[in-house]
C-alpha positions in Angstrom: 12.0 8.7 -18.5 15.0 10.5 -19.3 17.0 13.1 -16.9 14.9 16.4 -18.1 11.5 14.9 -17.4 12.6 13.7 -14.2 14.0 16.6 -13.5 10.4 18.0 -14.2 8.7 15.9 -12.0 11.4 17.2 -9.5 9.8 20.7 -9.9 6.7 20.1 -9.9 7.2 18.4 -6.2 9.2 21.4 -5.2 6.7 24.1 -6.3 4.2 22.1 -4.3 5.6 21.8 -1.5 6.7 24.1 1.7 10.9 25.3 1.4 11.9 22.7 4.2 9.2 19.7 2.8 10.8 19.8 -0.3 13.9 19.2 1.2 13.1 16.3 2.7 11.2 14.7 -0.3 13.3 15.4 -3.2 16.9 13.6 -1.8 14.5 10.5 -1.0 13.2 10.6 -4.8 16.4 10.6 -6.1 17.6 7.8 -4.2 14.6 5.9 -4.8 15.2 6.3 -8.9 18.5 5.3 -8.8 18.0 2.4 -6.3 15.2 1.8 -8.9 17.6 1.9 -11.8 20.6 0.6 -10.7 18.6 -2.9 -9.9 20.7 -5.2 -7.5 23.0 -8.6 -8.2 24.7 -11.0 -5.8 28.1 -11.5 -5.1 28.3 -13.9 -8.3 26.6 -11.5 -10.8 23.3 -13.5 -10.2 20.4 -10.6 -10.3 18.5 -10.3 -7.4 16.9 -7.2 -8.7 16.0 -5.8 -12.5 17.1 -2.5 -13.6 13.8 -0.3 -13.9 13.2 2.9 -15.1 11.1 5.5 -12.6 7.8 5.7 -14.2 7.9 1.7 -14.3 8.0 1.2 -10.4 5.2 -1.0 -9.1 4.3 -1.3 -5.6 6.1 -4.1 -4.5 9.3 -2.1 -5.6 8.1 0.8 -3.4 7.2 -1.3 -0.4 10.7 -3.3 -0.8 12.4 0.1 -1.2 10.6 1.2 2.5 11.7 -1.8 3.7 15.1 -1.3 3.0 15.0 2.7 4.4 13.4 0.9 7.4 16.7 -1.4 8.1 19.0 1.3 7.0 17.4 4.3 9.5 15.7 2.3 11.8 13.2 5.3 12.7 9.6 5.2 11.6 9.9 8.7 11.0 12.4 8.7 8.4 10.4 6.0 6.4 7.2 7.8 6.6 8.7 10.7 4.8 10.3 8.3 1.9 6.8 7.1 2.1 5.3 10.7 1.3 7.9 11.7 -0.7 6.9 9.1 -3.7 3.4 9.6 -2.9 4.1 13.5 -3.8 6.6 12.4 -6.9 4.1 9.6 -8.6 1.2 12.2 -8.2 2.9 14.8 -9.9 4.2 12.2 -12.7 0.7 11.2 -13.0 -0.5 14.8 -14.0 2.1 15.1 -16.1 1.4 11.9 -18.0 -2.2 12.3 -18.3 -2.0 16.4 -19.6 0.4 14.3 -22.4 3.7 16.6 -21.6 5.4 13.3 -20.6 4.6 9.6 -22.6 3.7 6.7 -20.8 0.6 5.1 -19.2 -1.3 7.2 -16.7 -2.4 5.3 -13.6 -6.2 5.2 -13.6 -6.1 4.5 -10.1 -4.1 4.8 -7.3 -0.3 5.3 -7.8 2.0 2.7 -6.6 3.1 5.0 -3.9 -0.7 5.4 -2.9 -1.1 1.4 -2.6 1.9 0.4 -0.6 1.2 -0.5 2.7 4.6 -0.6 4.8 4.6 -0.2 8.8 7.9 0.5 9.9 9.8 -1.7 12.4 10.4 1.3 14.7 7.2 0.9 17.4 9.6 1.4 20.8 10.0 4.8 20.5 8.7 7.0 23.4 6.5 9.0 21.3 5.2 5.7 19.2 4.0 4.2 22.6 2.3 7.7 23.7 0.8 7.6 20.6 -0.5 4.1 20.7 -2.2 4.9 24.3 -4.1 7.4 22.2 -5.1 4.5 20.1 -8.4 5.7 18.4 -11.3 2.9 17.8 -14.9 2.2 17.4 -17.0 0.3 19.8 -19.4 -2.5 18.1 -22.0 -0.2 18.8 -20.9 2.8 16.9 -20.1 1.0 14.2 -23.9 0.0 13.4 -24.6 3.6 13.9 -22.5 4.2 11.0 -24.7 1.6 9.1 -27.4 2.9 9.8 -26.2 6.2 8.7 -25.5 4.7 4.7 -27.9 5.1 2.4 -26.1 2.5 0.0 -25.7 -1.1 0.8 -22.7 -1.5 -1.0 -21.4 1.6 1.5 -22.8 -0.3 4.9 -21.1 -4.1 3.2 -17.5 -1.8 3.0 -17.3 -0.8 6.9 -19.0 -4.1 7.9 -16.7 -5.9 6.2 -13.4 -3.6 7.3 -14.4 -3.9 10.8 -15.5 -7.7 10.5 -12.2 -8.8 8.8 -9.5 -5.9 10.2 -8.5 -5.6 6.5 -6.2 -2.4 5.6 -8.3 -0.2 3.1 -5.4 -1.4 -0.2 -6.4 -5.3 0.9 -10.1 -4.4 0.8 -10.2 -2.5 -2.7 -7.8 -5.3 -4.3 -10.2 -8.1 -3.4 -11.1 -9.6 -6.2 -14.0 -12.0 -7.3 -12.2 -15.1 -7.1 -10.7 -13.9 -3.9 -14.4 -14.6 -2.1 -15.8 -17.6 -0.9 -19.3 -17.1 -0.3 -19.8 -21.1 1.2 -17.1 -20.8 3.9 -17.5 -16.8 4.1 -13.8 -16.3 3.6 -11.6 -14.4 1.4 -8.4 -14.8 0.0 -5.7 -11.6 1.3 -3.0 -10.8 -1.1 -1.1 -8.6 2.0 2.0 -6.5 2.9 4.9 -7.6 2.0 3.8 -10.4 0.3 2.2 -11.8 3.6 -1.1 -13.5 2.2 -3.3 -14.9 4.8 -7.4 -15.8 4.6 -10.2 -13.6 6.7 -13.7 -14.3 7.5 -16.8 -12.4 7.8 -19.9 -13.1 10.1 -22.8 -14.6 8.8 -24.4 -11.7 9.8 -22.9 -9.9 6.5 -23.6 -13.2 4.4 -27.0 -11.8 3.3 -25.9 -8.2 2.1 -22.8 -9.6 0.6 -25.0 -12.3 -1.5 -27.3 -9.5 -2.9 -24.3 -7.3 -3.5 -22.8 -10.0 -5.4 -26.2 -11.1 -7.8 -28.2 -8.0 -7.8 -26.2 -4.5 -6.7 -22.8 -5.4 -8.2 -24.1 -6.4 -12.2 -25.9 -3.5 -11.7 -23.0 -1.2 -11.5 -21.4 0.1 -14.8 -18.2 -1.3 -15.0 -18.9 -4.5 -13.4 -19.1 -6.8 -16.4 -15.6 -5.7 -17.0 -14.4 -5.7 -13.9 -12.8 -8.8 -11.7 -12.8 -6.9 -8.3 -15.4 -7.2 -5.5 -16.4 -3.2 -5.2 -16.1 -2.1 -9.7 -17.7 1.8 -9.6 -19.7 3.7 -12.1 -16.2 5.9 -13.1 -13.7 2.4 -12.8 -13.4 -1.1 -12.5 -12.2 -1.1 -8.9 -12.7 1.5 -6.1 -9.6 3.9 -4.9 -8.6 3.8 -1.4 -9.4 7.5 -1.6 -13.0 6.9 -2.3 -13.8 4.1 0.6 -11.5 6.7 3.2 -14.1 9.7 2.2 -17.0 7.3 2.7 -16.4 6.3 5.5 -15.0 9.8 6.9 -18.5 10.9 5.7 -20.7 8.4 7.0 -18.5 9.0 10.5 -19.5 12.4 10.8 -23.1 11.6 9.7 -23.3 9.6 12.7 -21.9 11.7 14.9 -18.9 10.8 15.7 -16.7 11.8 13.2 -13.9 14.9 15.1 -10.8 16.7 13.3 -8.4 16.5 15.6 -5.5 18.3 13.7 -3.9 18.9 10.1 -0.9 17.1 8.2 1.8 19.5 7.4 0.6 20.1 4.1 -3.2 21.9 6.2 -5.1 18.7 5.4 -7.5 17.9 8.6 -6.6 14.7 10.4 -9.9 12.8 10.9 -10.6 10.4 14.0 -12.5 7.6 12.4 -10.8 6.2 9.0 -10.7 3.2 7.5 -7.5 2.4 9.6 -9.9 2.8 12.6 -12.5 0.1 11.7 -9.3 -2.0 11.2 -8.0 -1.0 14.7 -11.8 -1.3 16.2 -11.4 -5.2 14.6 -8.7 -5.7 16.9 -9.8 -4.3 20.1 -13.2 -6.3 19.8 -11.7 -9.1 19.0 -9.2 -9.0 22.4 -12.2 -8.1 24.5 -13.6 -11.3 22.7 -10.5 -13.4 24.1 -8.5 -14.0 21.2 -5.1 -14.5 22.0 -1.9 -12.4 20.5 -0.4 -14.9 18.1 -4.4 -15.7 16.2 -5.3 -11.6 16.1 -1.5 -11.5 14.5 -1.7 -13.5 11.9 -5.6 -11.8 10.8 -4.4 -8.6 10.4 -1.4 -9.7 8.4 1.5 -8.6 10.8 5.3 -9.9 10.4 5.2 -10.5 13.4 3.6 -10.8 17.3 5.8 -7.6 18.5 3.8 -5.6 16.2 0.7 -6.7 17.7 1.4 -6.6 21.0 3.0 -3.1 20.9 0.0 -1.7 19.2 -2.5 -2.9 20.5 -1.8 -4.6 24.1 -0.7 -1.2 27.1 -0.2 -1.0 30.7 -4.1 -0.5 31.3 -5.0 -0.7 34.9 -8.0 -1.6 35.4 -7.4 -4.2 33.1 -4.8 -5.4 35.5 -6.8 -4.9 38.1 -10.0 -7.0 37.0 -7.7 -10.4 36.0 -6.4 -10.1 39.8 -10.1 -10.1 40.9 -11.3 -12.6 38.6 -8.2 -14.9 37.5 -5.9 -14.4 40.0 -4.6 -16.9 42.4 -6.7 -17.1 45.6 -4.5 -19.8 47.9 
């Protein structure tokens, strides 16, 4: 991509975009470019990093390049803009690559931007703990009401399995066919940050998954071409924008889908996502008794602090039923 199309992609963002977003967004694309195409070496000349142009960036180079904004600004804020920033500049290249006005290869899916998965280090904060008090999840309970709101198996086997496994919604449409062990109902995790782990589902989803897998899935168009779990009629894998509608969709079918806001771009802020079922994972599985360190390593975090400071608060009652039952009586 040379500077004029860049430039154009640059535009295209800014046009978009309120005065003061585009502010914010298009000093982050540029530095992300020219991170991009600078590449990195060592000390000794060894290279750590190849040059690449812009339109080439995958989403390991956007998740490394998160990282990196995440050491260098410390603030979960600043990386969640460089986050939206290449979400906005990868969409607007894609438009332009598809209408032909610049050449390459159009994504068919998701951008690279869309797929990464990066949660910044930054979770002390005093408005990061209010808003993990606020921590929105699912009982067991309201999750089979949104099965029994589906009217498509494949629909009810995609929230099942995000609430049964606490996978984000990029691990779940990346799983592939070889990834699934049907014998040992496990699947293999290719995670953030290249953090690969294995999750299991009940065997209460063995049965839906099996005819999924020998009757639903060959049945769907681009299955025979296709080596992911969930192929659609339109691709061979489903977006993370299609399961997050489903499932917002099936939430308010149920009854218990709310809007409790908009981004800054007007967009309504939904309370149950797929982000939710991965959060209502955790919270029944510490009301189940599993300790910090084994809910850590299922849902793929770096580390324990990230667990705990998510999803373990000052609850009082909490506190108040271990001194009942646990505490010390002598």
């Amino acid at each position: 991509m040379n500077d004029a199309e860049f430039n154009r992609v640059i535009k295209r963002v800014k046009n978009s975009k309120t005065e003061a977003t585009a502010n914010q967004y298009v000093p982050k694309i540029r530095e992300f470019r020219t991170w991009l195409t600078e590449g990195e070496k060592d000390d000794e000349g060894n290279v750590l990093r190849e040059q690449k142009p812009f339109e080439e960036a995958d989403v390991i180079d956007v998740e490394d390049w998160l990282g990196e904004q995440d050491e260098k600004y410390s603030n979960a804020s600043s990386v969640g803009k460089a986050d939206a920033a290449l979400v906005a500049a990868f969409d607007e290249l894609n438009k332009l690559i598809t209408s032909g006005r610049i050449d390459g290869e159009p994504w068919p899916r998701d951008t690279p931007a869309d797929r990464a998965d990066y949660t910044p280090n930054d979770t002390s904060t005093i408005k990061s703990r209010e808003l993990k008090q606020d921590l929105h999840y699912l009982k067991p309970d309201e999750v089979d009401q949104m099965v029994e709101e589906t009217d498509k198996l494949r629909d009810g086997l995609i929230i099942r399995l995000l609430f049964q496994t606490g996978l984000r919604v990029s691990e779940l449409t990346d799983i592939r066919l070889s990834d699934l062990d049907e014998e040992s109902r496990s699947i293999a995790v290719r995670g953030k940050g290249r953090k690969n782990r294995t999750v299991f589902y009940q065997p209460s989803l063995a049965l839906p998954m099996h005819i999924w897998l020998t009757d639903r899935r060959p049945a769907v168009f681009y299955a025979e071409e296709s080596e992911y779990l969930f192929p659609t009629s339109h691709s061979e894998c489903i977006t993370r924008a299609a399961v997050t509608e489903m499932v917002r969709e099936v939430a308010e079918q149920a009854g218990i889908q709310e809007v409790y806001g908009t981004t800054t771009d007007g967009v309504e802020r939904h309370s149950v996502t797929p982000h939710v079922l991965r959060h209502s994972f955790a919270m029944a599985a510490l009301d189940n008794g599993w300790d910090v360190y084994t809910l850590s390593q299922a849902l793929g975090h770096a580390s324990t602090e990230i667990t705990t400071s998510t999803y373990l608060h000052d609850d009082e009652e909490q506190v108040r039923e271990a001194y009942q039952l646990r505490g010390p009586s002598n």
